[in-house]
C-alpha positions in Angstrom: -9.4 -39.6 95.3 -8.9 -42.8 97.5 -12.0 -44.4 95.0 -10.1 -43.6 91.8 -6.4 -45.3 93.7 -8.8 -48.2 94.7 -9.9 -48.8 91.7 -6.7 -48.7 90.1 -5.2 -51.0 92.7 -7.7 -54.1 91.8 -7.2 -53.2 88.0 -3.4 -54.0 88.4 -4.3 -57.1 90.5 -6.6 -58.2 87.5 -4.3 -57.8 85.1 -1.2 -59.3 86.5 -2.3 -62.9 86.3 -3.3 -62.5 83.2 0.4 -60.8 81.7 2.0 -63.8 83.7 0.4 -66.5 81.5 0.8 -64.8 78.3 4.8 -64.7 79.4 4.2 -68.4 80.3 2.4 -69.1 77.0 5.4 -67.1 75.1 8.4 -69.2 76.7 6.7 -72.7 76.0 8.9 -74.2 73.1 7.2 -75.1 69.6 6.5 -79.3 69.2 8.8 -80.9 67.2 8.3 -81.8 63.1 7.2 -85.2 62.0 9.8 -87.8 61.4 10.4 -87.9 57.5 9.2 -91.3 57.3 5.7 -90.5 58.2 5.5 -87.9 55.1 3.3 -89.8 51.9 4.2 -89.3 48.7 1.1 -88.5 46.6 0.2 -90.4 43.6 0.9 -88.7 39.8 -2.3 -87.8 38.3 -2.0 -87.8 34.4 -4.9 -86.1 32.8 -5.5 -86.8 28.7 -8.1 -85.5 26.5 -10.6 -82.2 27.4 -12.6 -84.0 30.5 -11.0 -86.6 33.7 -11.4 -90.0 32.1 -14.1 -91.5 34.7 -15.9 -94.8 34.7 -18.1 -95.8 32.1 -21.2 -95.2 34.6 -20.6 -92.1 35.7 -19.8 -90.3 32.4 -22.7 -88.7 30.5 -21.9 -90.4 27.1 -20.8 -94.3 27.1 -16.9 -94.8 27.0 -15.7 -98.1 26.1 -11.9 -98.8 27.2 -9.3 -100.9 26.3 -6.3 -101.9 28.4 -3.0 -103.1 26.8 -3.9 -106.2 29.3 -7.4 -106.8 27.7 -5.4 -106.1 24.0 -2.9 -108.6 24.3 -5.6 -111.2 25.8 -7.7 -111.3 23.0 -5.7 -112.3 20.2 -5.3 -109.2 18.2 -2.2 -108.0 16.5 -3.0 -104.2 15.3 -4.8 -101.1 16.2 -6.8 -101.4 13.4 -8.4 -104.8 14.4 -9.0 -104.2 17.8 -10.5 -100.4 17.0 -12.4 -102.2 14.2 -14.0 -104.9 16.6 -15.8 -102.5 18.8 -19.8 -102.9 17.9 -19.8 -99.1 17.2 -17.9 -99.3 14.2 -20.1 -99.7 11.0 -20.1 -99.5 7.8 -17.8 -97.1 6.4 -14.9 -98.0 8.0 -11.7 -98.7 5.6 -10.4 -102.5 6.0 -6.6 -103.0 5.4 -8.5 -105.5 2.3 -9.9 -102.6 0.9 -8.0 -102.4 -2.4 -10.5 -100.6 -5.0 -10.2 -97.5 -3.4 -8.1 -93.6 -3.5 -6.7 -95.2 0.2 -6.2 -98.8 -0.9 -3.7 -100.1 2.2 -4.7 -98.0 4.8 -7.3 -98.5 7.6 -9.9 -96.0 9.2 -12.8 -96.0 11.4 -16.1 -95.0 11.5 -18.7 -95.4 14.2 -22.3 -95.4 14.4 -22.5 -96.1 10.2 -21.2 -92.8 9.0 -17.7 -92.6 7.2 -14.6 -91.7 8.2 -14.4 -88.2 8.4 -16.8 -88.4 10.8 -15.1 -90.2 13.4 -12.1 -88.3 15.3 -8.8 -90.1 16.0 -6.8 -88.8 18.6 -3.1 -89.8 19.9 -3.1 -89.1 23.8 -5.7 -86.6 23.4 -4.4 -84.3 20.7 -5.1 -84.6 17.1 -3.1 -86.6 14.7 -2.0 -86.2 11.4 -4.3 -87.4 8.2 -3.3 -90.2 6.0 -2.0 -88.5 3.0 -4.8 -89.8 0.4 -8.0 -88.9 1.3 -11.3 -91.4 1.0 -12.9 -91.5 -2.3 -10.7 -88.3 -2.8 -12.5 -86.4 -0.3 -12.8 -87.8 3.1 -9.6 -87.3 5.4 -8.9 -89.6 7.9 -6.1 -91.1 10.4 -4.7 -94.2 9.4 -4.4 -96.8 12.3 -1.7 -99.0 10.5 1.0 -96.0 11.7 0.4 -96.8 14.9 2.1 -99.5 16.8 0.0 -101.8 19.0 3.3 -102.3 21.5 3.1 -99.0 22.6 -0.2 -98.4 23.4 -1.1 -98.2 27.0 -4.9 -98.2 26.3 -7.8 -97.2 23.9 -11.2 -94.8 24.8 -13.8 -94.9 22.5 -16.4 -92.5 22.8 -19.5 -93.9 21.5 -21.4 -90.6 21.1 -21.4 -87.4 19.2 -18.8 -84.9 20.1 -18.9 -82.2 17.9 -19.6 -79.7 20.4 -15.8 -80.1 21.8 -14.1 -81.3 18.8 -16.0 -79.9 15.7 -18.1 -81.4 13.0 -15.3 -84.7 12.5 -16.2 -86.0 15.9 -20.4 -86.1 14.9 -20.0 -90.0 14.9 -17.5 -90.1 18.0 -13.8 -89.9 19.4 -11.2 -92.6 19.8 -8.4 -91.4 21.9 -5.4 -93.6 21.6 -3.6 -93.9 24.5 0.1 -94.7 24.6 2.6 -95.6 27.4 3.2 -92.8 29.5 7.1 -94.4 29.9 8.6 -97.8 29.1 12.2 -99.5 30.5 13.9 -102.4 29.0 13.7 -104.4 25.6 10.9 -106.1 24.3 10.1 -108.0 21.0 8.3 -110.5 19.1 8.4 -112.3 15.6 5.4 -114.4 14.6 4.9 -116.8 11.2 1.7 -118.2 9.7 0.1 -119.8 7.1 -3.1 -121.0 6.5 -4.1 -124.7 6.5 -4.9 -125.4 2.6 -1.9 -122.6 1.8 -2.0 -119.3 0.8 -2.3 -116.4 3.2 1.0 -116.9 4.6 1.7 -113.8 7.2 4.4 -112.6 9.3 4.5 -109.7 11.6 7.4 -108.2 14.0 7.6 -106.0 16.6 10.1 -104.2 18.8 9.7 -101.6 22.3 13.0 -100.5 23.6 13.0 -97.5 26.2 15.4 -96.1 28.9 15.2 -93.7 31.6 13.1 -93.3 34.7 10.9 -90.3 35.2 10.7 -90.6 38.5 14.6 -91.5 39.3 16.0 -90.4 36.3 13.4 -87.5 35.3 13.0 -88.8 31.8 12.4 -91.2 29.6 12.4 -92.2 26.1 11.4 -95.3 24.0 10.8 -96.7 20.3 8.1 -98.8 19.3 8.3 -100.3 15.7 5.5 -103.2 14.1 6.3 -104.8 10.5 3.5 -106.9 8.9 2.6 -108.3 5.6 0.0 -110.9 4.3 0.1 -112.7 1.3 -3.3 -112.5 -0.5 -5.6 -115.8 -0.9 -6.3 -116.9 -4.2 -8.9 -119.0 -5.7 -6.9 -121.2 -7.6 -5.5 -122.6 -4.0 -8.7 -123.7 -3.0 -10.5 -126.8 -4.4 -14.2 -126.9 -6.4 -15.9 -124.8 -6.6 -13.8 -121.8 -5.7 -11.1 -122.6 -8.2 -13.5 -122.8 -11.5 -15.6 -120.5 -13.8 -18.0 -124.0 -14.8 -20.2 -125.0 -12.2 -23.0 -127.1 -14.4 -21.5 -129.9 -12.2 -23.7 -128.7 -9.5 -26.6 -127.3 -11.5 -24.7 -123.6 -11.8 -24.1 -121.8 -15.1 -20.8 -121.9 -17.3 -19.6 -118.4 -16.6 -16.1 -119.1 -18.6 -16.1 -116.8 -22.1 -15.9 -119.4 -24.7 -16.7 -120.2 -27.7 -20.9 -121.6 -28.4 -20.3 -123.2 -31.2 -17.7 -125.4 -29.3 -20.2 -125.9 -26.8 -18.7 -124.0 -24.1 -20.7 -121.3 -22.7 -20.8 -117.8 -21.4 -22.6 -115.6 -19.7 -22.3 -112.8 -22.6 -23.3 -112.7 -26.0 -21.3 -113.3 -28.9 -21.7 -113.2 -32.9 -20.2 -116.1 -34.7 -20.2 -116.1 -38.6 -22.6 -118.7 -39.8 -25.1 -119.8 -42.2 -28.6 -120.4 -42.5 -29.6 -124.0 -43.3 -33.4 -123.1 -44.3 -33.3 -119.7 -46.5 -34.9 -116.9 -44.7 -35.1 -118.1 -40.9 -32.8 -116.8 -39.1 -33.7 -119.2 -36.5 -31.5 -122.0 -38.8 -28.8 -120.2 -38.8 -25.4 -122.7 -37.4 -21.8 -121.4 -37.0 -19.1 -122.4 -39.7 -16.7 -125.2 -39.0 -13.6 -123.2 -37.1 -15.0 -120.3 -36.9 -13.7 -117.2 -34.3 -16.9 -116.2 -31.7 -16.4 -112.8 -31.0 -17.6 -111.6 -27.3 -20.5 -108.9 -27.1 -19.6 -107.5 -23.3 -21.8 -104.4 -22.3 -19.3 -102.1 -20.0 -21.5 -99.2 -18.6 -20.0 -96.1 -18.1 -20.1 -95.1 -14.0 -17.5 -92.6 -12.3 -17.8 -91.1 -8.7 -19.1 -87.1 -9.1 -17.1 -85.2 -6.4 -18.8 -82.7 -4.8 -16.8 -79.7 -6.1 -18.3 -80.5 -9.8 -21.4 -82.1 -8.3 -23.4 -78.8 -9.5 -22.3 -78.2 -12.9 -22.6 -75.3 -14.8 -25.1 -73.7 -17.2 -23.6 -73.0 -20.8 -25.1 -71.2 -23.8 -22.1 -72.5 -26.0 -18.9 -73.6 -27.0 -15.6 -72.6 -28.7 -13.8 -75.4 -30.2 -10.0 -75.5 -30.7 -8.1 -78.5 -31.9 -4.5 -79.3 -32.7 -3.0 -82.7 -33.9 -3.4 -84.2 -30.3 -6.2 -83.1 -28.4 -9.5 -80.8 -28.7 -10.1 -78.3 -26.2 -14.0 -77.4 -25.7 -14.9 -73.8 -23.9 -18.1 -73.5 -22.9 -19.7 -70.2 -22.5 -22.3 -68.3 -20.4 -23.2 -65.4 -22.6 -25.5 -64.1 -20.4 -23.5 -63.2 -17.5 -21.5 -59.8 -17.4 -19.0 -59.8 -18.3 -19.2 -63.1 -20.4 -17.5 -65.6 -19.2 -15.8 -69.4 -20.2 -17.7 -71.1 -17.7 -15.7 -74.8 -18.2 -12.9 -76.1 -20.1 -12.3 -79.3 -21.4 -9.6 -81.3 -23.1 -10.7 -84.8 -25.5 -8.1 -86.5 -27.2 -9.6 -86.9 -30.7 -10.7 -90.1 -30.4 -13.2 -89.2 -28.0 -14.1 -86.4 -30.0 -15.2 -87.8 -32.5 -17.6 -90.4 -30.2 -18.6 -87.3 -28.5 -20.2 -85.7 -31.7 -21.7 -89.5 -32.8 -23.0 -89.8 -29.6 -24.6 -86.4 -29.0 -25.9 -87.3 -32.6 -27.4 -90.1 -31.4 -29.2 -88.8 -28.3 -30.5 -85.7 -30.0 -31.9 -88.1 -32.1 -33.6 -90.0 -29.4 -34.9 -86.9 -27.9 -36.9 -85.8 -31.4 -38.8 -88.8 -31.4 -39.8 -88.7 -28.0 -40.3 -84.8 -27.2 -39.9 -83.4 -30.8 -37.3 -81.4 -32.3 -36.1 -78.5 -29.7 -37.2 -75.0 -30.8 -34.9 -73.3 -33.1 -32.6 -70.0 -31.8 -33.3 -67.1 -33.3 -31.0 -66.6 -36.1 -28.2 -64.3 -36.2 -28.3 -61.1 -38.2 -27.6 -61.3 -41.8 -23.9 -60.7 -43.3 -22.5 -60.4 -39.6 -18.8 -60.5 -40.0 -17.6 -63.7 -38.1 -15.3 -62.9 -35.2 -11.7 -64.0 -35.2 -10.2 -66.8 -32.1 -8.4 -63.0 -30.5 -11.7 -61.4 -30.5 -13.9 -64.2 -29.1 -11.1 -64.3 -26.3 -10.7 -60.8 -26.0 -15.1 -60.8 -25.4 -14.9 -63.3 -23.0 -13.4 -63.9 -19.5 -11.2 -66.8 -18.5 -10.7 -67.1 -15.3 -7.1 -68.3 -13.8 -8.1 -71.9 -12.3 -9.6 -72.7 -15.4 -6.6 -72.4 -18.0 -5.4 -75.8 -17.6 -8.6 -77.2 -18.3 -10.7 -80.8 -17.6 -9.4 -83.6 -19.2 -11.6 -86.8 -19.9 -11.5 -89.7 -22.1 -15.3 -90.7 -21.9 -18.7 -88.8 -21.6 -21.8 -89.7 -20.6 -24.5 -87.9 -22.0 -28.1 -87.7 -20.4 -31.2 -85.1 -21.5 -34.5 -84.1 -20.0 -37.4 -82.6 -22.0 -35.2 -78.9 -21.7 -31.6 -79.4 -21.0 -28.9 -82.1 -21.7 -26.2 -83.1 -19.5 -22.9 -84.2 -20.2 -20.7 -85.6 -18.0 -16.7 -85.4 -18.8 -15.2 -88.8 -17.2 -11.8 -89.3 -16.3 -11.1 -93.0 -16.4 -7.8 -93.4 -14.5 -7.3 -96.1 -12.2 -8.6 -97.0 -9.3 -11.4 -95.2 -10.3 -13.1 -93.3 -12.7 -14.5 -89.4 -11.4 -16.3 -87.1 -13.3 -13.8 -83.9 -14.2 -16.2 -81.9 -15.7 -20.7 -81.5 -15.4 -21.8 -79.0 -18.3 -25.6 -78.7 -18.5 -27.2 -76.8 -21.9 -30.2 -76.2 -23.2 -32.3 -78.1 -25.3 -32.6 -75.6 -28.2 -28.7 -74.8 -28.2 -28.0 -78.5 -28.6 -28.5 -78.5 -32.4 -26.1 -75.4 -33.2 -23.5 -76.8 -30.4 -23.6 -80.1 -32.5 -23.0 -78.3 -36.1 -20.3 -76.7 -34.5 -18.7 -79.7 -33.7 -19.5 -81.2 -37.1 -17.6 -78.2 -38.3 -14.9 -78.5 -36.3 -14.0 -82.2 -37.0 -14.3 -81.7 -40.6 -11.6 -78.8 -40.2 -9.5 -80.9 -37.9 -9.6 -84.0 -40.5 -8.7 -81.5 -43.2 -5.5 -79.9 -41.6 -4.4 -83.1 -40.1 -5.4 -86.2 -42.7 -4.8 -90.0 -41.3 -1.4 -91.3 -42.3 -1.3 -94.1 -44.4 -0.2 -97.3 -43.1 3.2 -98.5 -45.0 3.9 -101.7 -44.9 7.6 -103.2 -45.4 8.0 -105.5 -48.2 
């Protein structure tokens, strides 16, 4: 009993220290906080794009960048031309100069050598809105011109595929366009040129005006506007032999259409009526005094074939229909089910009628060099011949094809067992290909007596007016 009271005893001695500093611990007051002028205000990080831009070493494709500092150093005036100087960009790219094209006035880019759908264009990482014409028709891209070079902060050009991140128009790279996060104050410029023989004159203007603080003020807003326009440079301001057509001078040809039996060349033919001075030898033969030289200029047919009619389609036939101003042309697949009008297409009847001569004229051509195509069979004997209402009650038009492909030249080409024809639409800038029909060899000949047929019913129901002259 005096063990277990003994033990107790030193337990409580053991202890007590130990309570005495906890309580000494316990009343101790807390240190006191940091002035407020030691506290560090971090720096704003601003992230842009899908990845932290990093330096050009340390990312795993090659970034070139582009400070407004480096920008304004070297001369440039747009966002076209400094985009356009980078080494990356290639052929394909769209020049402000580019005038025979759907996007004449507009610039794009395109790196590595592919064209400009392949390139991506981004404003401050996201995407930005497509020109409204589209490359050759077909190829959409970002014009650079709608973006002013005063506001941008800086440019990063990616100089390697991205299509993993950005999809299949960022196979040839990315250039994000960086603008300036916030702007204070007024800023503007006006600039005149000319060049030193004349022509070419230029003038540009620019204008940044912003207000606001985001830091202070927590916002900010500015407006950035560019104007610029060049005159063009033409030959006839510049001296020999840039303003001139004859450069025998300096051992060149005369390339000016004239007349040969004034002794002024050309680089084309021409026929001038004329006589021969030794009977039979046509190698005698001299130009009459005064006489008019008329020009023999060969202008091949060529269009751009976009790719939705690339393909063409396979035909067995046609349905002709005319009326005093146009022809429309239905061509048929008989063998699908139901049967179908495969293409539509609308001639005005001048066409029509060089359609049928020259279709004449190539069938021709192919007889004597792969023999005349195998006939069709024939049609059973005393078959009633369907009415237009029962021919288009057989055979199915389909919606997108009721307005029809018009053209106003063909080009016609045949192998040894199908002929082509290619319905051209010759519109400026440039001429496309509306229509591809493809038909066999042997349905050729029928296909061309029913377009014999159906001019000499369109020349019966609508006869030429005769020309009346005023007395």
């Amino acid at each position: 009993m005096k063990r277990n009271q003994l033990a107790l005893t030193l337990a409580g001695l053991l202890f007590a220290p130990v309570g005495a500093a906890f309580a000494q611990d316990a009343a101790t007051p807390p240190p006191p906080p940091p002035p407020q002028d030691q506290a560090k205000q971090l720096q704003t990080i601003t992230v842009t794009g899908s990845a932290v831009p990093r330096i050009d070493v340390e990312t795993p494709s090659p970034v070139t960048v582009l400070t407004a500092q480096q920008i304004q150093r070297s001369g440039m005036t747009t966002v076209s031309d400094v985009v356009r100087s980078i080494s990356a960009d290639n052929s394909g790219s769209i020049p402000n100069a580019f005038a025979n094209g759907f996007a004449a006035g507009s610039s794009g880019v395109a790196l590595r050598g592919l064209t400009v759908n392949s390139t991506l264009v981004l404003v401050d990482g996201h995407r930005a809105a497509s020109y409204p014409v589209a490359d050759d028709g077909q190829r959409s891209f970002v014009d650079l011109n709608t973006i002013p070079l005063a506001a941008v902060d800086r440019i990063e050009v990616l100089k390697d595929g991205a299509s993993s991140l950005y999809g299949a128009d960022a196979i040839a790279g990315v250039v994000n366009i960086i603008l300036k996060p916030n702007y204070k104050g007024v800023e503007g410029t006006v600039d005149v040129g000319t060049s030193q023989h004349g022509g070419g004159f230029t003038r540009k203007a620019t204008l940044l005006a912003g207000a606001g603080d985001l830091e202070k003020d927590g916002h900010n807003g500015y407006i950035a506007i560019q104007y610029q326009k060049d005159n063009p440079i033409w030959l006839r301001q510049r001296g020999f032999p840039f303003n001139t057509q004859d450069l025998r001078s300096i051992g060149g040809p005369d390339l000016n259409i004239g007349q040969p039996g004034q002794r002024t060349g050309s680089v084309y033919g021409s026929v001038t009526p004329g006589s021969l001075t030794r009977p039979g030898d046509i190698t005698s033969g001299t130009p009459n005094a005064g006489a008019y030289s008329q020009q023999i200029a060969h202008s091949p047919v060529s269009a751009r074939v976009p790719e939705r009619v690339a393909r063409g389609v396979m035909t067995t036939g046609v349905i002709v229909l005319d009326s005093p101003n146009e022809f429309v042309l239905d061509f048929l697949q008989g063998l699908s089910r139901p049967p179908s009008i495969a293409a539509r297409v609308v001639l005005p009847p001048a066409v029509m009628f060089s359609f049928v001569a020259s279709l004449r004229d190539n069938l021709n051509k192919y007889t004597e060099r792969f023999g005349p195509p195998a006939p069709l069979p024939k049609p059973p004997p005393q078959q009633p011949r369907p009415s237009i209402q029962e021919l288009y009650e057989h055979f199915k038009l389909p919606e997108d094809l009721m307005s029809g492909a018009y053209a106003n030249s063909v080009l016609i080409g045949h192998s040894p067992s199908e002929f082509l024809f290619d319905f051209i639409t010759g519109f400026y800038p440039t001429a496309s290909v509306s229509c591809r029909v493809f038909l066999s060899a042997q349905q050729v000949p029928r296909t061309l007596e029913t377009l014999n047929a159906a001019l000499g019913t369109y020349q019966k129901r609508f006869p030429p007016r005769p020309n009346r002259s005023r007395r």
